[in-house]
C-alpha positions as CSV (number, residue, x, y, z in Angstrom):
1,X,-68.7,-36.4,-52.2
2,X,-68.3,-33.1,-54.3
3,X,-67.9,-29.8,-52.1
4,X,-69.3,-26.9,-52.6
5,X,-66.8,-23.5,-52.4
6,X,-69.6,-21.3,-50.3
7,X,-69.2,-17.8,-50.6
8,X,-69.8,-14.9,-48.8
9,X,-73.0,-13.1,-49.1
10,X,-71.6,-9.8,-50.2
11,X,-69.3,-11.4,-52.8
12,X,-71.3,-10.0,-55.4
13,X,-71.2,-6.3,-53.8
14,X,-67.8,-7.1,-53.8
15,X,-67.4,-8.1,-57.4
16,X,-69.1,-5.0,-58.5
17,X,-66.9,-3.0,-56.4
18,X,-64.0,-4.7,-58.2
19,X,-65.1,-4.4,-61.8
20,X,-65.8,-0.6,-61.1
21,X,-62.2,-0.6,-60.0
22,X,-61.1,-2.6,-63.6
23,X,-63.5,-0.2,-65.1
24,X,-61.4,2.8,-63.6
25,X,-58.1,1.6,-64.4
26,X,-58.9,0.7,-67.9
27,X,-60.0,4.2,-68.3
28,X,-56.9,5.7,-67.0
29,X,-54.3,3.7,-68.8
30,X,-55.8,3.8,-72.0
31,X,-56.1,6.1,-75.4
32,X,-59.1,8.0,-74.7
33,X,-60.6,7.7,-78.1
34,X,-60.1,4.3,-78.0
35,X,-61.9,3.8,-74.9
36,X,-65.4,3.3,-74.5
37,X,-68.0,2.2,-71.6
38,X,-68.6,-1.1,-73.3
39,X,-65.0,-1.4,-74.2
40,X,-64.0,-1.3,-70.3
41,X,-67.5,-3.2,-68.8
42,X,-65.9,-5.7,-71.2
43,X,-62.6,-6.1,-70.0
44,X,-64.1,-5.5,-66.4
45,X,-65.9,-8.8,-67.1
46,X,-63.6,-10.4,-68.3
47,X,-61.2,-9.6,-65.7
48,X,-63.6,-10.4,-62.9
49,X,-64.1,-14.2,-64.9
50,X,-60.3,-14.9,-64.8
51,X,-59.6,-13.8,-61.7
52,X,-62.5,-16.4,-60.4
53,X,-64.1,-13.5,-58.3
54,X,-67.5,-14.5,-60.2
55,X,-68.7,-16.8,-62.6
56,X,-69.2,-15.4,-66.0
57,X,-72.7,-15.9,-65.6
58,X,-72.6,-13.1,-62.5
59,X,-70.1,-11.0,-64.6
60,X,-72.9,-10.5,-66.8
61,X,-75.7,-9.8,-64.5
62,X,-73.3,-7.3,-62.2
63,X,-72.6,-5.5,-65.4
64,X,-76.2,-5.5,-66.7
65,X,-76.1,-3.5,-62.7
66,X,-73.2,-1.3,-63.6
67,X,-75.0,-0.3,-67.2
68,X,-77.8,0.3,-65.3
69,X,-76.4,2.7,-62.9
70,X,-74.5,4.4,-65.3
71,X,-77.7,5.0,-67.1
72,X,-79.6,6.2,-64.4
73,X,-76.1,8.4,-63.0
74,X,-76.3,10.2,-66.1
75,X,-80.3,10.9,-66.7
76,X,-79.8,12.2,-63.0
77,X,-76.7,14.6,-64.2
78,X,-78.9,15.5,-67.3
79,X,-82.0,16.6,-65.1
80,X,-80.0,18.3,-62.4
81,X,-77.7,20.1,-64.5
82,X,-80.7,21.6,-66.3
83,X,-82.2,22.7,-63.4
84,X,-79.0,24.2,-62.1
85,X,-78.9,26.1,-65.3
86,X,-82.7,27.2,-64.8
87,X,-81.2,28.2,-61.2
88,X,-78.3,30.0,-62.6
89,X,-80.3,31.9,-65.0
90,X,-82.7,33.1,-62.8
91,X,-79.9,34.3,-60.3
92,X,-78.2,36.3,-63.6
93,X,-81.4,38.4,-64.0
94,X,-81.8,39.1,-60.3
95,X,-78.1,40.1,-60.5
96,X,-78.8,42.0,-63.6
97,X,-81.8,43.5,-62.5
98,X,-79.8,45.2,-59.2
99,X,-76.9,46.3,-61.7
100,X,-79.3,48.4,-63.9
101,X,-81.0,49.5,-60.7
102,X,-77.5,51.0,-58.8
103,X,-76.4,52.1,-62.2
104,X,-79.9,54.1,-62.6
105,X,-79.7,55.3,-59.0
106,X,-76.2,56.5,-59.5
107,X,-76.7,58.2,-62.9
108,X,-80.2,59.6,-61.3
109,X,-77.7,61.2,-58.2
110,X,-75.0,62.6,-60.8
111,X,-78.1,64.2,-62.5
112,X,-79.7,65.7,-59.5
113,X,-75.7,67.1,-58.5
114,X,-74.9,68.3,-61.8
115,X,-78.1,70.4,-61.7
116,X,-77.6,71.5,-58.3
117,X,-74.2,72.6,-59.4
118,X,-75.8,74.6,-62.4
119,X,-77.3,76.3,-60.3
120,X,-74.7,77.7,-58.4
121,X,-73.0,78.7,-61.6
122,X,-74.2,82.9,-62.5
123,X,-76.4,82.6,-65.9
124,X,-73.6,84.0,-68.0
125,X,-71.2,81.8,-67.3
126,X,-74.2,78.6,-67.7
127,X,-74.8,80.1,-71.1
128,X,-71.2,80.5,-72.2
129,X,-71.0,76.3,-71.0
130,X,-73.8,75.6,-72.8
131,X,-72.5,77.0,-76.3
132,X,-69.1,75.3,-75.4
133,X,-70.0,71.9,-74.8
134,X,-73.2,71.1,-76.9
């Protein structure tokens, strides 16, 4: 009578886990240009295989998963990063619009002292100014 190996429920969870960690390590001990997604799902697989974690027939659904994830991971980065930037952007102008306000508001107060102090100069002295500076 042949037996069966039965294995646990989550051993594909497991598996994924585990070819997420080859994935990784692949990554970090490799050339960077000559790394690539597909380059490290493949040695994931084929890791996973040897190891008899899964047959190669789950190696190639769980990384059918994994692309799949991936995919979605970075349509979410993509969409979220441009509505950061919309954020962002929108939080620039506010911040520009108060700069341009406290810098009018200033300059308005520096106009308002410098003809208050005009005025406390005698008119000869304003005139002789005038001719000086302009």
């Amino acid at each position: 009578m042949i037996q069966l190996q039965k294995k646990p429920a989550n051993h594909l969870i497991s598996a994924y886990n585990q070819m997420i960690k080859e994935m990784r390590n692949a990554f970090d001990h490799a050339d960077p240009s000559d790394m690539s997604l597909q380059k490290a799902l493949t040695l994931a697989k084929h890791q996973a295989v040897h190891l008899g974690v899964v047959t190669t027939e789950e190696a190639h659904e769980i990384s059918e998963y994994i692309k799949r994830d991936i995919n979605d991971a970075a349509e979410y980065m993509m969409d979220s990063s441009a509505e950061f930037y919309d954020w962002l952007m929108l939080d620039i102008e506010v911040i520009e619009r108060k700069v341009i306000d406290l810098f009018l508001s200033v300059a308005d107060n520096t106009r308002i002292e410098l003809e208050q102090f005009k005025q406390t100069i005698p008119d000869d002295k304003q005139n002789h100014l005038q001719r000086n500076s302009g």
